[in-house]
The first five atom37 places (N, CA, C, CB, O) and aatype in JSON, in Angstrom:
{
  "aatype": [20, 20, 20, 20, 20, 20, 20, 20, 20, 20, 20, 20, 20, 20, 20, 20, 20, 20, 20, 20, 20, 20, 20, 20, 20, 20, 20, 20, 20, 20, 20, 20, 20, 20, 20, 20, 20, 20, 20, 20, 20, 20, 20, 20, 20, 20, 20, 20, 20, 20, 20, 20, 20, 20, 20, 20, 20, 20, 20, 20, 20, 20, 20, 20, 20, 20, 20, 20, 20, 20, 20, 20, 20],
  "atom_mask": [
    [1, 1, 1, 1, 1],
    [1, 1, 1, 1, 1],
    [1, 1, 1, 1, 1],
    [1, 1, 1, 1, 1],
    [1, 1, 1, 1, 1],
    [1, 1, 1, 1, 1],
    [1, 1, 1, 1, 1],
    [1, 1, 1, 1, 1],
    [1, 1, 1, 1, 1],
    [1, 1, 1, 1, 1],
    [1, 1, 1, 1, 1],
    [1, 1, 1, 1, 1],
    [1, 1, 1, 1, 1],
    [1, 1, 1, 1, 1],
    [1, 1, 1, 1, 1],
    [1, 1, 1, 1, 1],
    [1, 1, 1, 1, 1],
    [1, 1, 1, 1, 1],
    [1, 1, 1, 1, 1],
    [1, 1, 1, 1, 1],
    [1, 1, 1, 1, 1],
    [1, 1, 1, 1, 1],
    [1, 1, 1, 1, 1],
    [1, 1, 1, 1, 1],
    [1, 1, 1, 1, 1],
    [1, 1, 1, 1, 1],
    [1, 1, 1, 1, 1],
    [1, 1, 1, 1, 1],
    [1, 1, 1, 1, 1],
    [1, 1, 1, 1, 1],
    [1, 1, 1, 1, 1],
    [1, 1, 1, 1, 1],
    [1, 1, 1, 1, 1],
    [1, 1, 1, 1, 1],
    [1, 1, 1, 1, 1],
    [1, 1, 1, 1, 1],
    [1, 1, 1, 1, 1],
    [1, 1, 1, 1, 1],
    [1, 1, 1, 1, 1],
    [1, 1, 1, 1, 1],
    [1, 1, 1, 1, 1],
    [1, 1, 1, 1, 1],
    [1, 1, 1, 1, 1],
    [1, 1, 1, 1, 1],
    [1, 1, 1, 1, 1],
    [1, 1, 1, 1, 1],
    [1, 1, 1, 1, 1],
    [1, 1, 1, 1, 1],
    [1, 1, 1, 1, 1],
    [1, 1, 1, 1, 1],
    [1, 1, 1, 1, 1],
    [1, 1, 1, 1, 1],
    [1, 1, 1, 1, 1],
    [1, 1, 1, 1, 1],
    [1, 1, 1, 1, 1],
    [1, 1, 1, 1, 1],
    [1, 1, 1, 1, 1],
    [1, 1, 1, 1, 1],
    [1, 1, 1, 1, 1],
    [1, 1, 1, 1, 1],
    [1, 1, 1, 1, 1],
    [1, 1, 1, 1, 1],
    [1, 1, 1, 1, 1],
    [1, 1, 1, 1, 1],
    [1, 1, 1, 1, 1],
    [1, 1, 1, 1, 1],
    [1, 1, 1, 1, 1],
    [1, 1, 1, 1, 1],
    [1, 1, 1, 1, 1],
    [1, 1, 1, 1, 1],
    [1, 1, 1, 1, 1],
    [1, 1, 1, 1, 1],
    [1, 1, 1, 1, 1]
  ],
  "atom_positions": [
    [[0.87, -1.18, 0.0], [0.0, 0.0, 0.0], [0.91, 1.24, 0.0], [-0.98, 0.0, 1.25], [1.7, 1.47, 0.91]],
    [[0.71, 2.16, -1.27], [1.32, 3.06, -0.9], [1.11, 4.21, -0.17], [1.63, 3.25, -1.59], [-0.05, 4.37, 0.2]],
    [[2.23, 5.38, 0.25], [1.54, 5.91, 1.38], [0.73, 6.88, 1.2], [2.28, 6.29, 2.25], [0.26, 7.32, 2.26]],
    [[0.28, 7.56, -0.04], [-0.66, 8.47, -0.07], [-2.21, 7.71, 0.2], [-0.48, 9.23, -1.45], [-3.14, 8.25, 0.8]],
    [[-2.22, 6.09, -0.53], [-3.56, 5.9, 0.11], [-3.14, 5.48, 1.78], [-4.52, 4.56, -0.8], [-3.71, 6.42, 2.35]],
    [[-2.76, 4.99, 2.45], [-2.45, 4.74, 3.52], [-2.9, 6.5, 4.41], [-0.81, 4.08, 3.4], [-3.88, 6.69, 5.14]],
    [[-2.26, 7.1, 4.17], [-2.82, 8.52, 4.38], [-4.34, 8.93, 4.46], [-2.33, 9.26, 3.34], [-4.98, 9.19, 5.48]],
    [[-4.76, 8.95, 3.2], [-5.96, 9.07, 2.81], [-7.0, 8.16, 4.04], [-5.96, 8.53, 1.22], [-8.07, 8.51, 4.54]],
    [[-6.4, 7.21, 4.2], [-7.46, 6.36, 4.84], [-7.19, 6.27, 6.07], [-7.62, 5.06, 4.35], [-7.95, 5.47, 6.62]],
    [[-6.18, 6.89, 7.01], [-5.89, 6.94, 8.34], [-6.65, 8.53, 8.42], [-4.08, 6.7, 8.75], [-7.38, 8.64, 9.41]],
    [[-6.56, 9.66, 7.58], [-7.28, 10.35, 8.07], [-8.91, 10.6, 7.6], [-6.55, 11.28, 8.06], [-9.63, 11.48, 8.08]],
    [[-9.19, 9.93, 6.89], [-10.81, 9.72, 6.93], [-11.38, 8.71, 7.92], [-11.32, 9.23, 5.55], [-12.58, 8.57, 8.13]],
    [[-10.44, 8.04, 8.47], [-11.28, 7.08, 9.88], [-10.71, 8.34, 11.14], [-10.32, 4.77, 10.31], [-11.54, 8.56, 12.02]],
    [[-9.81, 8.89, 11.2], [-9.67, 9.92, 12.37], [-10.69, 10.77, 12.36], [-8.44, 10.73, 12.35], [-11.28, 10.86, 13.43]],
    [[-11.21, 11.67, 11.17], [-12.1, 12.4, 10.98], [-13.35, 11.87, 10.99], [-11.88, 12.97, 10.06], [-14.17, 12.77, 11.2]],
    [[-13.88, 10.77, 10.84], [-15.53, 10.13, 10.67], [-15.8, 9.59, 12.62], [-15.55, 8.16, 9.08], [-16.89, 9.41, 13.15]],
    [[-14.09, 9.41, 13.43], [-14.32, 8.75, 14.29], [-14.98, 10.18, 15.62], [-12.86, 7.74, 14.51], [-15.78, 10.06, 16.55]],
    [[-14.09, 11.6, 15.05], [-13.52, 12.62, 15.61], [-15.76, 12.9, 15.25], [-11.67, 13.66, 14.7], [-16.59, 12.84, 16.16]],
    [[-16.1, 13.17, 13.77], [-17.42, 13.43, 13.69], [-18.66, 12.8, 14.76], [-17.64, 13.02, 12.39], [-19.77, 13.27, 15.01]],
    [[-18.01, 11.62, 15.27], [-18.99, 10.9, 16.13], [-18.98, 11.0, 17.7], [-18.84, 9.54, 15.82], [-19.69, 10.61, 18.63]],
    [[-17.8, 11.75, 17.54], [-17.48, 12.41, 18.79], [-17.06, 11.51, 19.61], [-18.49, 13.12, 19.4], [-17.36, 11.6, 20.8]],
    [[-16.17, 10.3, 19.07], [-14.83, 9.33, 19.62], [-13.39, 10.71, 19.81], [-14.29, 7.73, 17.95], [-13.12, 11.82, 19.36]],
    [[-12.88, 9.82, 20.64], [-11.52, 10.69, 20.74], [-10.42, 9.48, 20.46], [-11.27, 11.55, 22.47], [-10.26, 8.42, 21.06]],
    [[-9.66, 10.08, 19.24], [-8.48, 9.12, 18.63], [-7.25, 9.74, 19.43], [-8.25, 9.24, 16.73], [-7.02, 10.94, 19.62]],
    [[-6.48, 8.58, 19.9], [-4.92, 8.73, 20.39], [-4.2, 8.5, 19.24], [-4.39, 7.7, 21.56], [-4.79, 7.84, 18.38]],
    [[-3.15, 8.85, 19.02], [-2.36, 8.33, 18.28], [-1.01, 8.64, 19.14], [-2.51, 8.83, 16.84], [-0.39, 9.7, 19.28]],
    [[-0.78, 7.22, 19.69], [0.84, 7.7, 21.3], [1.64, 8.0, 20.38], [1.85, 6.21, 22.65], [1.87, 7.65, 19.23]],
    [[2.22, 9.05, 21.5], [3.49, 10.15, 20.64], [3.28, 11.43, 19.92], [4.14, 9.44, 19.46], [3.95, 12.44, 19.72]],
    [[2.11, 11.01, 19.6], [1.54, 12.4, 18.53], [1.14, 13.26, 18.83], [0.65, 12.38, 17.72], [1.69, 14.36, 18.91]],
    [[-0.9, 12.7, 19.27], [-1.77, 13.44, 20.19], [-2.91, 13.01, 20.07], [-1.82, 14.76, 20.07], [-3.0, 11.81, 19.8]],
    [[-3.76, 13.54, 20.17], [-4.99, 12.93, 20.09], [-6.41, 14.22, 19.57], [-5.16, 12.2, 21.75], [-6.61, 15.4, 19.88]],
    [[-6.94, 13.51, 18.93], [-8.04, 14.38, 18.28], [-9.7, 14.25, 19.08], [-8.13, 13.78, 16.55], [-9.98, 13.34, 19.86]],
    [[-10.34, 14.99, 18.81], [-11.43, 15.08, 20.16], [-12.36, 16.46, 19.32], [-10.43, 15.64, 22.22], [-11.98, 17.45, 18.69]],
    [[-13.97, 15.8, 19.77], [-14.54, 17.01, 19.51], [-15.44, 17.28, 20.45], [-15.08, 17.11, 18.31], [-16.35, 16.66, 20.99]],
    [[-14.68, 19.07, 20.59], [-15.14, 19.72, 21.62], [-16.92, 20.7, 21.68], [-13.86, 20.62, 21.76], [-17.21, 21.26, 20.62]],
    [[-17.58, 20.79, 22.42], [-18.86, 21.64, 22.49], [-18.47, 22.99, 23.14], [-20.08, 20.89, 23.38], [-18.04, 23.26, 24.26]],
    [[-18.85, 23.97, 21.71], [-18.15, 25.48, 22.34], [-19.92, 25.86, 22.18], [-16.51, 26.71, 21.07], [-20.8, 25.61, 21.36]],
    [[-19.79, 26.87, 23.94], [-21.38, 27.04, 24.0], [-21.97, 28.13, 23.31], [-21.85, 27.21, 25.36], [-21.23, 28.51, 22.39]],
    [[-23.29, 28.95, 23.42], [-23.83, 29.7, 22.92], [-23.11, 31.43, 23.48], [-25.27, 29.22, 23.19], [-22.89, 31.74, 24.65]],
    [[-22.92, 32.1, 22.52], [-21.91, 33.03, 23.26], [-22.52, 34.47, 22.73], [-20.11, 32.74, 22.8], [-22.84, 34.46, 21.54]],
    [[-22.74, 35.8, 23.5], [-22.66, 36.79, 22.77], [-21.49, 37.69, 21.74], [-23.04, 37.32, 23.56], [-20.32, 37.93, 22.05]],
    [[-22.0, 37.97, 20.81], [-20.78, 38.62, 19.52], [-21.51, 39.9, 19.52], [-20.66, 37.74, 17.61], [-22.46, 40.25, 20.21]],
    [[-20.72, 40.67, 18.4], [-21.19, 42.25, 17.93], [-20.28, 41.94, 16.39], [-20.45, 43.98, 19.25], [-19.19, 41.45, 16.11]],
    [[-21.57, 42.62, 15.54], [-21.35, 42.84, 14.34], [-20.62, 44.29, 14.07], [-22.61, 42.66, 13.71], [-21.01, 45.46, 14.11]],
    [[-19.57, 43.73, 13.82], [-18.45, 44.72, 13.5], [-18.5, 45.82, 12.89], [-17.65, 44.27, 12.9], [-17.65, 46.7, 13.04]],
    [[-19.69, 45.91, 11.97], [-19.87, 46.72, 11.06], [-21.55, 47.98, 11.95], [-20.14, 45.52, 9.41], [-21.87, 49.16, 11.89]],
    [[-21.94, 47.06, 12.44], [-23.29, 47.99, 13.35], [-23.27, 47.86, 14.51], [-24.78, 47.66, 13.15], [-24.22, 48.04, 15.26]],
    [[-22.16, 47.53, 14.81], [-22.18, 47.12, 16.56], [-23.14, 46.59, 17.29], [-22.04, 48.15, 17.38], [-22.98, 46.44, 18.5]],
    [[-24.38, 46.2, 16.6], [-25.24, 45.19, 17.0], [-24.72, 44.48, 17.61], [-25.81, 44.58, 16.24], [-23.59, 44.11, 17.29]],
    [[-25.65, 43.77, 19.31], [-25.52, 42.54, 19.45], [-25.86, 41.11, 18.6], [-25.98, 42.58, 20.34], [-26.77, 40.87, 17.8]],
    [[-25.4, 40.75, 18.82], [-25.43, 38.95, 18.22], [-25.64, 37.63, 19.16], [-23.88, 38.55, 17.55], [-24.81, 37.39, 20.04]],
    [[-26.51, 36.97, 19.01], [-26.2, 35.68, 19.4], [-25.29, 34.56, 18.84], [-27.19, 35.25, 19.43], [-25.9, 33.94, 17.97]],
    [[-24.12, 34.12, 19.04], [-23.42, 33.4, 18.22], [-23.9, 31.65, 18.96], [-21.63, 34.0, 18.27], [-24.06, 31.32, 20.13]],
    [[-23.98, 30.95, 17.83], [-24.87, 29.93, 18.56], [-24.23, 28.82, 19.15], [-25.85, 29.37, 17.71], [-23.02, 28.88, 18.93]],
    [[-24.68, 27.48, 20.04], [-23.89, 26.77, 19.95], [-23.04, 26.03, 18.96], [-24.26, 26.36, 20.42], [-23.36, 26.32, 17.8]],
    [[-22.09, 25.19, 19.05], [-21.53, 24.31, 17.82], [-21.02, 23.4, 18.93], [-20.26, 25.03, 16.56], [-21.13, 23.27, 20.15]],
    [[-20.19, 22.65, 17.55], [-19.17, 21.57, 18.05], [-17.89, 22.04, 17.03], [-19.8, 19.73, 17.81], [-17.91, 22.35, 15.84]],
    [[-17.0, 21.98, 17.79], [-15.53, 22.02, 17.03], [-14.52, 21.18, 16.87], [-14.85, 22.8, 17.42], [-14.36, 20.86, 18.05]],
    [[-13.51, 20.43, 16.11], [-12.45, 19.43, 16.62], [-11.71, 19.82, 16.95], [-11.95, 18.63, 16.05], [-11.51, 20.92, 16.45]],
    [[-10.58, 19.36, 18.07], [-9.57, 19.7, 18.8], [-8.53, 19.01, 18.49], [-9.78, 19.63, 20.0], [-8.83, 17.86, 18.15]],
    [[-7.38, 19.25, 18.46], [-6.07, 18.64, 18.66], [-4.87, 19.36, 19.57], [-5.57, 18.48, 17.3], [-4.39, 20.49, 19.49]],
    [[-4.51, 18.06, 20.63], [-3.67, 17.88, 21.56], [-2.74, 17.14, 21.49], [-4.1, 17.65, 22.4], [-2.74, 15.92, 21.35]],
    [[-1.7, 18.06, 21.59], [0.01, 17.5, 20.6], [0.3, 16.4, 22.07], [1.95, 19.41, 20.24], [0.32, 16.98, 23.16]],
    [[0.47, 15.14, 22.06], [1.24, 14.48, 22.76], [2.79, 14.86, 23.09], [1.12, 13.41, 22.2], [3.52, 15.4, 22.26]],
    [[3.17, 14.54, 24.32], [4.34, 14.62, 25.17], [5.61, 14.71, 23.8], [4.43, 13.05, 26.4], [6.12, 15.75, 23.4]],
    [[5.85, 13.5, 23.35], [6.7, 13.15, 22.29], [6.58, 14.17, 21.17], [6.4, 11.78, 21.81], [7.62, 14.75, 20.85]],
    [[5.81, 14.38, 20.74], [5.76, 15.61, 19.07], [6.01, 16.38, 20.29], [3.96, 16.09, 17.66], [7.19, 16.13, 20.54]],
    [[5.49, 17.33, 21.35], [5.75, 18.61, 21.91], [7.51, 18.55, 22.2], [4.71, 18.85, 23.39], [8.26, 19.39, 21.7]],
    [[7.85, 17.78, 22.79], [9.85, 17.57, 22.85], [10.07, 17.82, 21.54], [10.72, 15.79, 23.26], [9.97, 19.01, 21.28]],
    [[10.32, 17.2, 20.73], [10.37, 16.96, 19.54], [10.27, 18.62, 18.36], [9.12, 15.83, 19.46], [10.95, 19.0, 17.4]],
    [[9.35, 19.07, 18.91], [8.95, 20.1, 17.83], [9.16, 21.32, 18.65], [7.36, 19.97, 17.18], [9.29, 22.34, 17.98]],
    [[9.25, 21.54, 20.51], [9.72, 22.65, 21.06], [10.75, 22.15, 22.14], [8.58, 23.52, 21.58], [10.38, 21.99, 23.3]],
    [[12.2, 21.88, 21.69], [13.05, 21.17, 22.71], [13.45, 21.9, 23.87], [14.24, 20.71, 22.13], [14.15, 21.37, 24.73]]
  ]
}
């Protein structure tokens, strides 16, 4: 298998697992997770109106121990 499909298909099961709101480790790396950011007030920049900005869900990533050494020694 070469590695662009190998790629392809490690991150469409991270992302479909991350959509269902599983949290993937990958030791050494980090781990992916999706977070619930709540309902928040905003202002429209342009009329300074208030806003309701609504709830969502967002994905997260948290660099494991190993990539953080690694990438800030």
């Amino acid at each position: 298998m070469n590695r662009k499909i190998l790629s392809i298909k490690i991150t469409t099961t991270v992302t479909e697992a991350v959509a269902n709101g599983d949290k993937v480790t990958l030791v050494g790396f980090g781990s992916f997770e999706r977070r619930d950011r709540s309902e928040r007030e905003g202002r429209n920049p342009q009329t300074n109106e208030k806003i309701t900005i609504p709830a969502t869900k967002i994905p997260a990533f948290s660099a494991g121990k190993q990539f953080r050494e690694k990438v800030a020694p």
